[in-house]
Structure formats: structure tokens, C-alpha cells
N, C-alpha and C positions, 0 to 999 in steps of 0.2 A: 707470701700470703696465700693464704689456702682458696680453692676455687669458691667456696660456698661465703667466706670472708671476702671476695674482690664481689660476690655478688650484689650480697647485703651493703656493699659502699654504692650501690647505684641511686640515684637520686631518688627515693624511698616514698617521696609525696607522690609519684607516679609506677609505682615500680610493683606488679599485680602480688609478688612474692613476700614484697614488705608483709604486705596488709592479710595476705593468708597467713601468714608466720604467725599474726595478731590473733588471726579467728584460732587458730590452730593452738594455740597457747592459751585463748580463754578458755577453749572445750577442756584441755588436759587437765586442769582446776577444776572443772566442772563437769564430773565423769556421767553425770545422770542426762547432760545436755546431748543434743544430737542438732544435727547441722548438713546442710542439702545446698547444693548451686548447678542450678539449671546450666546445662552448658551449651544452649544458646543463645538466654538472652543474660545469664551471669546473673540473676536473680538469687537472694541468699535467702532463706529460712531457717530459725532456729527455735527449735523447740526444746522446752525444761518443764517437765511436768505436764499442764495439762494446756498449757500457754506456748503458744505460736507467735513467734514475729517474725515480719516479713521486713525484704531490705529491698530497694532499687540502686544498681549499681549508678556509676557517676563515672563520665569517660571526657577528657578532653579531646573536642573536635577540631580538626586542622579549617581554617577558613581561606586557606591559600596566601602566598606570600612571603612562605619559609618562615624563616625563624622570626622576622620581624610582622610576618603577617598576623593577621587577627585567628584567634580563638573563641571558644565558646565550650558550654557544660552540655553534656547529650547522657539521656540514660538510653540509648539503644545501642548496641554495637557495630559495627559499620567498616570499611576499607580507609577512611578518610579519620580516626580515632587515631592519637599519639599515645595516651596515657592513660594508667586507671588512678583514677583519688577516690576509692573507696566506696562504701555504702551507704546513705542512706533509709531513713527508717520510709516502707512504704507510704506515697502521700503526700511526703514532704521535700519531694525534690523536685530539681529543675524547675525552682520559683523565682522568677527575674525581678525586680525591681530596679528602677531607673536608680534610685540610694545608692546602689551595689556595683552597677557599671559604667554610671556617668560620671567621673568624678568634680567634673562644675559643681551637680548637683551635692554631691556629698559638700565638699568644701563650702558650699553656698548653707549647710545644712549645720555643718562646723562652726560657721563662722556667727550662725542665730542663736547657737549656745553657749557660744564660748569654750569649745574645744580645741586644741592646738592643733596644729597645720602649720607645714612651710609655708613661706614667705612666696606667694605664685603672682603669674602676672600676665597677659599674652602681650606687652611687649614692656620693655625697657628704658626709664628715662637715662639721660645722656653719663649722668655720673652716676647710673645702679655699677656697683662693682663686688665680686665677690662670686663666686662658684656655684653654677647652676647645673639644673638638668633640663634637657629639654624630652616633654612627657605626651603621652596624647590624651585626650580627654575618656576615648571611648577604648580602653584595653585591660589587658591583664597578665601576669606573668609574665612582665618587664618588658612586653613585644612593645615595638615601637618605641622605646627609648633611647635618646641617645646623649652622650656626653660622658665625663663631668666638661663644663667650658669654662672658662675665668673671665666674668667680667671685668673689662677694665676701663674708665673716662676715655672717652673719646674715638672708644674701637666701636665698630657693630656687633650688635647681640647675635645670634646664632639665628639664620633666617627658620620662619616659623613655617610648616605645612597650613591648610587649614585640620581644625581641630586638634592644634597642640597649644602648650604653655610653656612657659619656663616656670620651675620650682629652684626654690633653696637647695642645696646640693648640703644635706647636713652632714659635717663628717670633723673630728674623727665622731662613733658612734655605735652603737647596738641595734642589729638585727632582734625585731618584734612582732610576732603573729600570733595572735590570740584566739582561741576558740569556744564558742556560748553554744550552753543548752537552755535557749529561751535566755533569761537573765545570767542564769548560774557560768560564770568563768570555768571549762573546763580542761584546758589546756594552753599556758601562754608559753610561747617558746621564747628563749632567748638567748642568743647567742653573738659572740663578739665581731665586729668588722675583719671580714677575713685578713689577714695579715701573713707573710713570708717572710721569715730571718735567715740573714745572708751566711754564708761558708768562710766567704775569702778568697772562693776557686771557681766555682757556678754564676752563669750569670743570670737577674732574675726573668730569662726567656728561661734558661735551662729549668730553674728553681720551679715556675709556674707549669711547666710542659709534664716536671715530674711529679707535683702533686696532683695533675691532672691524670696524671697514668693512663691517658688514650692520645698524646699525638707526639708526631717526630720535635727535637728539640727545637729545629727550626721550622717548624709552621707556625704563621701570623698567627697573635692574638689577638684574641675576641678586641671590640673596638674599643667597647666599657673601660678593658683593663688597660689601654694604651694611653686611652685620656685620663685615666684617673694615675697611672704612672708619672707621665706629663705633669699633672699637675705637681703633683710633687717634685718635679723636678729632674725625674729621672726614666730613663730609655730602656727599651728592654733587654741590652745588652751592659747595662752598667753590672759592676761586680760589687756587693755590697759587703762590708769587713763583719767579718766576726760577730756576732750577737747585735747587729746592728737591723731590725725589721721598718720594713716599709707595707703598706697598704697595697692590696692590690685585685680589692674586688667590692663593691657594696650591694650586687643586689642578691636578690634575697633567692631564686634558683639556681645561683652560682653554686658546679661543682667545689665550689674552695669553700664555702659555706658550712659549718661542721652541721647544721640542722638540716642538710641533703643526707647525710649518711650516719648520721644519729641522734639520740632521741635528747632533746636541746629542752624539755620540759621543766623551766623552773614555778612553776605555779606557786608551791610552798616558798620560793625563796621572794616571791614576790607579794604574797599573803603580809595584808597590813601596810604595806607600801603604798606610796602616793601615786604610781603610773599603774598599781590596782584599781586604786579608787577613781583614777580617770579612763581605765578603760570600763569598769564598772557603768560609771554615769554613762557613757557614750552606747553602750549595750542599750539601755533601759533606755536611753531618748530615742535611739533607731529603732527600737519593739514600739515603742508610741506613735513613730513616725510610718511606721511601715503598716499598724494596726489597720484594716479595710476601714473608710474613713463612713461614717453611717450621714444617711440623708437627715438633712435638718428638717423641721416639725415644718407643718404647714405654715405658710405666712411667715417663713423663717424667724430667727431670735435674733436680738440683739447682741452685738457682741460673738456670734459665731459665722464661721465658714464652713465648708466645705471644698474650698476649691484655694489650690496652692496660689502662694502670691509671684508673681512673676519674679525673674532672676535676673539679680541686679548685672550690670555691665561687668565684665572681665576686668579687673584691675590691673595695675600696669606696679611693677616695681620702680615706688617712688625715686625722687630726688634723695641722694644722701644715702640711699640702702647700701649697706655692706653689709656683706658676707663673712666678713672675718678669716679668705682667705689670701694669699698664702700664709697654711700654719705649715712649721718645722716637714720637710719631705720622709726627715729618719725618725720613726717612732718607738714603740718598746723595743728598749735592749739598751737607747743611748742615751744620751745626756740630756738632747734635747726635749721637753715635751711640747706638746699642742697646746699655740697662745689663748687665750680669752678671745672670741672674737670682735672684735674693736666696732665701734658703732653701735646704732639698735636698727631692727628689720622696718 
């Protein structure tokens, strides 16, 4: 693979070359534009005709803790920055809302509308059984996650931090990231649960080291990928036969992830679809929700607030929950497929 080829495979949502490649290919389309980045604060301008816009870049900040520690969005540049995600339009960045990083709050937000969400809980009744993850409330870019785990009657749940939960561990399943301008859906990505099919001769440490194309065949993998091997059943030295794949990554910044190193945009194929039209709605309820909320008239109104209603208790995954796991460990390629899962949440 050619060197400019192994570049463009770099994780692309962070990666400063992706997103110039982007500006650099709109100008070429667009010979009358012209285009400037301040090279010290990475500030973009571009102008077309007699019209100017301005960009502030968007850098992810390290908050200590390695990989599982916390992050944050910064438009300054700085020593303590991992990654670029891009530009936004001047004005409109680095705007926090509680909606966006708490996720209590969202799910609590979810759950007033009737929007789908796993099955969450911060703890566990004695017979919840079925495959979880354990998440933290306040994160992002899967820091602080850990698992998949298997519930099972009578074992103990996975001890909790404070500020984490257990979630549903949905799987098998599709990677989903959508992206709004105001209402308008302008980009939903979608892309399959990463998966690796066996030789007959590799085993899948070898198989994952080599799609990884950055470590020796024997350095430890990542934890995600161990548990979620485990669950199916199988160890990273097992040797898997001939066209026979197994699962072996689900979050969504995973190198094995094809939406890391290419462009996973099915918008049109999902135009007119039902998980449109729910992400649609869910847009348009968070624009309402997030609107600056205006003081009510003097002597206040009937029937109106201003001031959010308190957040109900943390629920607990009931009596009788199941998960629906173990399904089949061997997936496309063999005989087996993935059962219904048995029960309701």
C-alpha cells in the first residue's frame, strides 16, 4: 500500500489531512474561491465572490488519564490537543449543553418522548441476565467504558464507579452517527459491526494485529475486544475455519471500524426510512429543548414553566430482563445466525 494510501487509513475524524484534503477538493470545483488558515490559531476563511466566511477550528483536549481519561472540545490550540475534528462556522462552537454531555440527562430526555434507548440501570436485580456495558455518565469517545459483561441469575453485576451505569450491550448490530444542520440531516453514517473472517491458519490475535497494521502479532488486545471475544465464546488465540467470521469490535472509534478510514455516508440509502424519521424527530425535539428557554410574563401563566422538572431516580434493570444473550459466537460466513432475543427489556 502506497504511503499517501496507509495515510488516508488514519482515523479521519481526527486526522488534520483528512479534512484539508476536503477544503482542498472543494476549492478545485470551485476555481473563483479562495481560502487562508491562519497558522497560529488554524482559523479558516473563505471567500467566493464578494462573501467571506469565517471558520473556528474544533481540537480535542487531553483531560488526563490516558486513554480512558476524560476529554473535552477547545477551539484554541494548545500542547495538551490529541486531535483536529474540523471547523466550524464562526460563533457557533464550543457551545456545551448539559443535553450533549450528561447522558442521565439525555436518556431522561429520551425517555419524555418516546425515543429509543438501551435498556440502562445503575444497578441490577438478581435475575437481570443478558449482556451489558458498563458506561459513565459524563464522557465521550468511548473513554471510560468498559466490557461487554454477561449477566447471569445469581452472579454479581459488574462493580459500579460512582458516575457510571450499566447499559444494554446491543449486538449483533450497526454502527450509527448522524449529523444536523439545525433540523436538516446532513450526513448519517452507517456502517456494519466490525467483523473478521477466519483463514484456517491465523489466529484471531494474528487476524486483529493485522488489520490493525500498527502492533506485533503478540501485544495484548485492547480490553473491549477480549470481552466482547469472550463473550462469544472464543479467545484470542482460537483459529477460526475458512469463511467462518466472528465479531470483534463495537465501538464506534475503533480502528476495525470502516467509518475510521472511509467515507460510510449512507444518507440517500436511508432517505424515507424509519431510523430517518426517528432521527429526524429526535433533531427537532433537541432544537426545542436546547432553544434559550424565555422568561415567563409577569405574574406567570398557567400552565407554563420555565424551569426544568427535576430528574427522576436512576433505574435499576428490572426483575426478568434479558438480554437475549448468548447468541451463536460464529457469525457471517456459517450456518449459524443470531437468535431473536428471548424475553422483553
Amino acid at each position: 500500500m502506497s504511503r499517501p494510501a496507509l495515510l488516508l487509513r488514519q482515523s479521519f475524524k481526527r486526522n488534520y489531512l483528512q479534512h484539508a484534503l476536503a477544503l482542498s477538493d472543494w476549492l478545485r470545483r470551485h476555481p473563483l474561491a479562495s481560502a487562508s488558515i491562519c497558522a497560529t490559531s488554524q482559523r479558516l476563511s473563505i471567500t467566493l465572490g464578494e462573501r467571506t466566511v469565517r471558520f473556528e477550528p474544533q481540537f480535542v483536549r487531553e483531560l488526563g488519564g490516558g486513554e480512558q481519561g476524560g476529554v473535552d472540545f477547545v477551539g484554541t490550540l494548545a500542547g495538551n490537543v490529541s486531535g483536529f475534528v474540523g471547523w466550524l462556522p464562526e460563533g457557533h462552537g464550543h457551545v456545551n449543553w448539559p443535553l450533549a454531555h450528561d447522558k442521565q440527562a439525555f436518556k431522561g430526555f429520551a425517555a419524555r418522548h418516546g425515543l429509543p434507548v438501551p435498556a440502562w440501570g445503575t444497578t441490577a436485580a438478581a435475575d437481570a441476565q443478558g449482556a451489558v456495558l458498563v458506561k459513565s455518565f459524563r464522557s465521550t469517545l468511548g473513554r471510560g467504558q468498559r466490557g461487554p459483561f454477561l449477566l447471569q441469575p445469581g452472579q454479581p453485576a459488574p462493580s459500579l464507579a460512582p458516575g457510571e451505569y450499566l447499559e444494554r450491550f446491543v449486538c449483533p448490530g450497526q454502527l450509527l452517527k448522524a449529523w444536523f444542520w439545525g433540523e436538516r440531516l446532513v450526513v448519517a453514517e452507517l456502517s456494519p459491526m466490525p467483523s473478521l473472517q477466519g483463514d484456517g491458519k491465523r489466529s484471531l490475535q494474528e487476524l486483529i494485529a493485522a488489520a490493525l497494521a500498527c502492533a506485533p502479532d503478540n501485544s495484548p488486545l485492547p480490553e473491549p475486544i477480549v470481552n466482547l471475544l469472550a463473550l462469544q465464546g472464543l479467545a484470542p488465540e482460537r483459529v477460526l475455519p475458512v469463511g467462518v467470521s466472528a465479531w470483534v469490535d463495537y465501538r464506534y472509534l475503533s480502528p476495525l471500524n470502516p467509518a475510521m478510514a472511509e467515507d460510510c455516508d449512507r444518507r440517500e440509502v436511508l432517505r424515507g426510512s424509519a431510523i430517518e424519521a426517528t432521527l429526524l424527530r429526535a433533531a427537532a425535539l433537541a432544537l426545542a429543548e436546547l432553544q434559550p428557554r424565555r422568561p415567563p410574563p409577569a405574574g406567570g401563566a398557567a400552565g407554563e414553566s420555565n424551569t426544568a422538572a427535576a430528574a427522576p431516580p436512576p433505574p435499576r434493570l428490572h426483575a426478568g430482563w434479558r438480554g437475549g444473550w448468548p447468541w451463536p459466537a460464529l457469525v457471517a460466513g456459517s450456518q449459524l445466525q443470531p437468535a431473536t432475543p428471548s424475553g422483553v427489556l
